[in-house]
C-alpha positions in Angstrom: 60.5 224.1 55.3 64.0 225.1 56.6 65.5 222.4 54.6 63.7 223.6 51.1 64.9 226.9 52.4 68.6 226.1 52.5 68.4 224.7 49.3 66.7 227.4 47.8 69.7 230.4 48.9 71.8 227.4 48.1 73.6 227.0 51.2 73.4 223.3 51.3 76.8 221.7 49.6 76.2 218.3 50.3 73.6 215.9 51.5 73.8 212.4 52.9 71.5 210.0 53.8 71.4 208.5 56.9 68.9 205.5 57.6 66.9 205.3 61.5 67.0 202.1 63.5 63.8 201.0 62.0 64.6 201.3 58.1 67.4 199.4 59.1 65.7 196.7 60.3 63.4 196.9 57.3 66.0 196.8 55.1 67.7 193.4 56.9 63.8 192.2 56.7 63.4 193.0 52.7 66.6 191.1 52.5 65.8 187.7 54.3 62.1 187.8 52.6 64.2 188.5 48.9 66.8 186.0 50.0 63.5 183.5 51.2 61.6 183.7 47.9 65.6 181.9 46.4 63.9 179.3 48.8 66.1 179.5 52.0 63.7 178.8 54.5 62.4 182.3 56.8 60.5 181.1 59.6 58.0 184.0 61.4 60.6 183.7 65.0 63.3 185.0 62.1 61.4 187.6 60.9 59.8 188.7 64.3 63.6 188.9 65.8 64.1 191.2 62.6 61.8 193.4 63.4 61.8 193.6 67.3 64.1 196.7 68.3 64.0 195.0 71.4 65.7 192.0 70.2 67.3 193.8 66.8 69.5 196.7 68.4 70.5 197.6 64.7 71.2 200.7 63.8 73.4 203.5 61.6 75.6 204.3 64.5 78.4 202.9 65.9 78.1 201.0 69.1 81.5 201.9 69.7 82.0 205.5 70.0 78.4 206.4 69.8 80.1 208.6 67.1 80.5 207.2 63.7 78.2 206.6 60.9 77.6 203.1 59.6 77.4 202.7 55.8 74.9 199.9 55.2 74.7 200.4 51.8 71.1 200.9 51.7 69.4 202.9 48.8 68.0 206.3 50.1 64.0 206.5 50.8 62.1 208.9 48.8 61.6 211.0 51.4 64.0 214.1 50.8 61.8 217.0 52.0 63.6 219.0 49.4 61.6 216.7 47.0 58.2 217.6 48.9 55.2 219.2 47.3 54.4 222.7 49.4 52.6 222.4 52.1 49.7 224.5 51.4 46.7 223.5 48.6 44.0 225.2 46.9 41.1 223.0 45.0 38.4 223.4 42.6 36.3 220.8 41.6 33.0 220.0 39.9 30.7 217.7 41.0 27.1 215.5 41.5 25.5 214.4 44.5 22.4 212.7 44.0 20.4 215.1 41.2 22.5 218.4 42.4 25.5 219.7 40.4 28.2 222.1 42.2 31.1 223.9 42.4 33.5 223.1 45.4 36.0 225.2 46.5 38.7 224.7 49.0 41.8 225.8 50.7 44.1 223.7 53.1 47.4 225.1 55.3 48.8 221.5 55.9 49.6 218.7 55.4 49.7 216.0 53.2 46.8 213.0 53.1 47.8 209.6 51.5 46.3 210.3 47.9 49.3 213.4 47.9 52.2 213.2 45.9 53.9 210.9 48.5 58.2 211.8 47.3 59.8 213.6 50.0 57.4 212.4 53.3 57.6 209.7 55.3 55.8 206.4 53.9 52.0 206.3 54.4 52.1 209.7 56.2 48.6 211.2 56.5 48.0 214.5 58.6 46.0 217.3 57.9 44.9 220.4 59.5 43.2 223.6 58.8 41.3 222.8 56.0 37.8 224.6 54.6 35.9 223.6 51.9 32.8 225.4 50.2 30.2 224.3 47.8 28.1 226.2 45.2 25.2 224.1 44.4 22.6 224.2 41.3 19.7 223.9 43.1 15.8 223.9 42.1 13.5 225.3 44.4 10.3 223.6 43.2 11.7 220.5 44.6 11.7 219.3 48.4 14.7 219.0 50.7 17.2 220.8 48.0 20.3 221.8 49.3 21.5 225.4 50.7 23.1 227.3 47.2 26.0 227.7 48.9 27.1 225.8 52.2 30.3 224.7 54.1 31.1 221.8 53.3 33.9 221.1 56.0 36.6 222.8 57.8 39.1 220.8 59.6 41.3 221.6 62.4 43.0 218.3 62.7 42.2 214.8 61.1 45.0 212.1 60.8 46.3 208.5 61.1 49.2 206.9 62.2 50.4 204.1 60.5 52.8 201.4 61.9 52.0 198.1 59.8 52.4 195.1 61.9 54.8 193.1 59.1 57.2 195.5 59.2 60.5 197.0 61.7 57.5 199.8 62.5 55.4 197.5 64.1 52.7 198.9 67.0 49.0 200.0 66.2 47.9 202.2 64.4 45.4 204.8 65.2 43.7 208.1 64.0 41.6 211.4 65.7 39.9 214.0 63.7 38.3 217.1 65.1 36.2 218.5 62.6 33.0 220.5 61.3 31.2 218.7 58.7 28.0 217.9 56.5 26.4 214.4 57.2 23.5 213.0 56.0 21.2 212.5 59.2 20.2 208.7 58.7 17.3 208.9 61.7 14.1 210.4 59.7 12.5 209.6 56.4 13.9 212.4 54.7 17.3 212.5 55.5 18.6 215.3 54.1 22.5 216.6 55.2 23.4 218.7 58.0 26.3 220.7 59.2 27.8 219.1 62.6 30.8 219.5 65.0 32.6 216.2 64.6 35.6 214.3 66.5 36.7 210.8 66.7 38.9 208.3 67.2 40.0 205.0 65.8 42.5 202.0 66.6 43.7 199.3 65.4 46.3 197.4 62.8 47.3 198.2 59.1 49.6 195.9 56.7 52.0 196.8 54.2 51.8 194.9 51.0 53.9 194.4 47.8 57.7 194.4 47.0 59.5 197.3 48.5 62.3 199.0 46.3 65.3 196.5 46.0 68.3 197.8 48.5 65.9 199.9 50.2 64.6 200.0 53.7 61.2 201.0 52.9 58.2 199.0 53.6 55.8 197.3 50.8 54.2 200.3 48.9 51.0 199.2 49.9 49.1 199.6 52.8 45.7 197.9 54.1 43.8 198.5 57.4 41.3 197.6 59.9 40.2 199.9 62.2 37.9 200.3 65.1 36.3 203.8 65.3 34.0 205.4 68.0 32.7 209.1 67.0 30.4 212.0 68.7 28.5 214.8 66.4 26.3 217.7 67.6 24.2 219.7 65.8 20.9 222.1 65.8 19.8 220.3 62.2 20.3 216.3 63.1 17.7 214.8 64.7 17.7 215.1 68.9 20.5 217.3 68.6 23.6 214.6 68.7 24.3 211.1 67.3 27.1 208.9 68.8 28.6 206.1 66.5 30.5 202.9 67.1 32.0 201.0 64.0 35.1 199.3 61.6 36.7 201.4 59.1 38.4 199.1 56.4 40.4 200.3 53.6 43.6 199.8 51.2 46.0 202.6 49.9 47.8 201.4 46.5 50.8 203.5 45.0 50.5 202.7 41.4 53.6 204.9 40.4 55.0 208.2 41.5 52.4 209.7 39.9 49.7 207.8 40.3 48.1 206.8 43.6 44.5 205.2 43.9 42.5 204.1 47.5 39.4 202.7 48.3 37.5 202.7 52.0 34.2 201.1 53.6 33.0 202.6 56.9 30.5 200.9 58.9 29.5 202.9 61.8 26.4 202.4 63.8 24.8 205.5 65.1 22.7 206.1 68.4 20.7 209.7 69.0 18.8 208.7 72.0 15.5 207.5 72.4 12.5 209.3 70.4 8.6 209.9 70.8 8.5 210.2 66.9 8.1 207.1 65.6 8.4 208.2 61.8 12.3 208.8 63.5 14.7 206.0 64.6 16.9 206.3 67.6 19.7 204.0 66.0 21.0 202.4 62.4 23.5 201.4 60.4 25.1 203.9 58.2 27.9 201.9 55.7 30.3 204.3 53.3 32.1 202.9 50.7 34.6 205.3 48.9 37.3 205.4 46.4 39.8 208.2 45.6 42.5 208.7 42.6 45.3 211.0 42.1 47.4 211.9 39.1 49.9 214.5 40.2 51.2 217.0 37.0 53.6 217.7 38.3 55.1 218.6 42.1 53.0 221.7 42.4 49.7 220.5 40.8 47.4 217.3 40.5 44.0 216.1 39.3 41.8 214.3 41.4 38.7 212.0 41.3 36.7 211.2 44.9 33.7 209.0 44.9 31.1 208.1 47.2 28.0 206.1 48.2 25.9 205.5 51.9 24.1 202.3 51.9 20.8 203.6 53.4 17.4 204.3 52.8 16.3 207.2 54.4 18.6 209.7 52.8 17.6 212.3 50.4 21.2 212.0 47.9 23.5 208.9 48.3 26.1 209.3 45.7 28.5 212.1 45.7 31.4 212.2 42.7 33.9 214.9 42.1 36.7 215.6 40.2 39.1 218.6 41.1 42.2 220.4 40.1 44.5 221.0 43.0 47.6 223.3 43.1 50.3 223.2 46.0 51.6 226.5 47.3 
């Protein structure tokens, strides 16, 4: 924000880009692997020393006088923030889940999530807070376990992940939290209609970056892949005992098709535990698989259309399939 708003009273005559000790690296890393596929031979010890800032103490200044910038010639990132989109959105969207049209509406303060125009942040940043969203359903009262006409969908105080790709000079885990009120689909009794829970998680565990990065560059391969472990608690007066706690993997893949046009797909696979029951029309513990996909064709840096889908693999509930596509505007 205080860059954009330099730029904007034009106080900003020059800019220069200066690379951290890790796009370093990745740039020395996208070199060896370009210079590998001209068949000189790039064993994993080579690229693990790369990588390693332990053993790689490269960096843009000078191990001299701790002073000077070193030129290494490498092309700048896209990640100007002066190129950002704003960091506030507003959303309107139509949609269906299961035999029930609506009209969602929603507003969130920050950030960015990875299906975002992605020039001017970090690669594969993903952090959002403050977030509401509100849905205006058709519904037909003649019919059983219809949705509320007009509910809230979700309001987010904090969800995000951290990516650190284990093939690249940003090597570690990665990990996400989210702290959240949310509608779920209660999974326990045979007519398993949605519910509005307080939410929060965490996952761990490793994400890959695939692709060719941008010749010259030190950025990581545009695409990403991960696996992630996940352990979650929800309470709420609709869900059945009051609570569920779930254990599970959360797989997915992030693919930047252009600067325009992004696409991801994700399957959760959490296994979900409410405690024991009396009822035994009501089960105490199931599976409950997601499998999503999401596209994004941004306008241009202030606007975008978007497409989510989704489907949960089980029985019991009242509307599996939600679609929706939505206009969003940055602000």
């Amino acid at each position: 924000d205080v860059v954009k708003l330099l730029d904007e009273e034009s106080l900003l005559a020059d800019a220069r880009y200066t690379p951290s000790d890790s796009t370093v690296r990745q740039a020395e890393l996208n070199n060896a692997k370009a210079a590998a596929l001209g068949y000189q031979d790039l064993t994993n010890d080579d690229a693990s020393n790369i990588q390693s800032a332990a053993r790689n103490v490269a960096s843009s200044i000078s191990a001299g006088d701790k002073k000077t910038i070193i030129d290494h010639g490498i092309i700048a990132s896209d990640n100007n923030p002066i190129d950002r989109h704003p960091l506030q959105v507003a959303q309107i969207g139509v949609g269906q889940r299961g035999d029930n049209g609506y009209l969602d509406v929603g507003l969130r303060l920050g950030f960015h999530d990875t299906l975002d125009r992605a020039l001017g942040f970090p690669q594969f940043f993903n952090l959002e807070a403050l977030a509401a969203t509100v849905r205006f359903y058709e519904t037909d009262n003649s019919k059983d376990h219809e949705p509320d006409r007009v509910v809230l969908e979700n309001f987010t105080i904090l969800r995000g992940r951290s990516f650190n790709p284990v093939n690249t000079a940003k090597q570690g885990k990665t990990w996400g939290a989210s702290v959240e009120a949310t509608r779920v689909n209660d999974g326990s009794q045979p007519s398993g209609r949605d519910h509005l829970v307080g939410s929060a998680g965490y996952e761990t565990g490793w994400s890959w970056a695939l692709g060719s990065p941008k010749a010259g560059s030190g950025e990581m391969p545009p695409q990403l892949c991960y696996a992630l472990l996940s352990g979650k608690g929800q309470a709420g007066r609709g869900i059945h005992k009051g609570f569920r706690i779930g254990a599970g993997v959360n797989t997915g893949c992030d693919y930047q098709i252009n600067n325009q046009l992004r696409a991801q797909a994700q399957l959760q696979l959490p296994y979900w535990y409410h405690g024991s029951s009396d009822d035994p029309d009501a089960r105490s513990h199931y599976w409950q698989p997601i499998s999503s996909v999401g596209l994004q064709y941004d306008i241009d840096k202030n606007q975008a259309v978007r497409i989510n889908a989704s489907y949960e693999w089980q029985e019991r509930i009242d509307a599996n399939d939600d679609i929706q596509l939505s206009y969003r505007r940055y602000f």
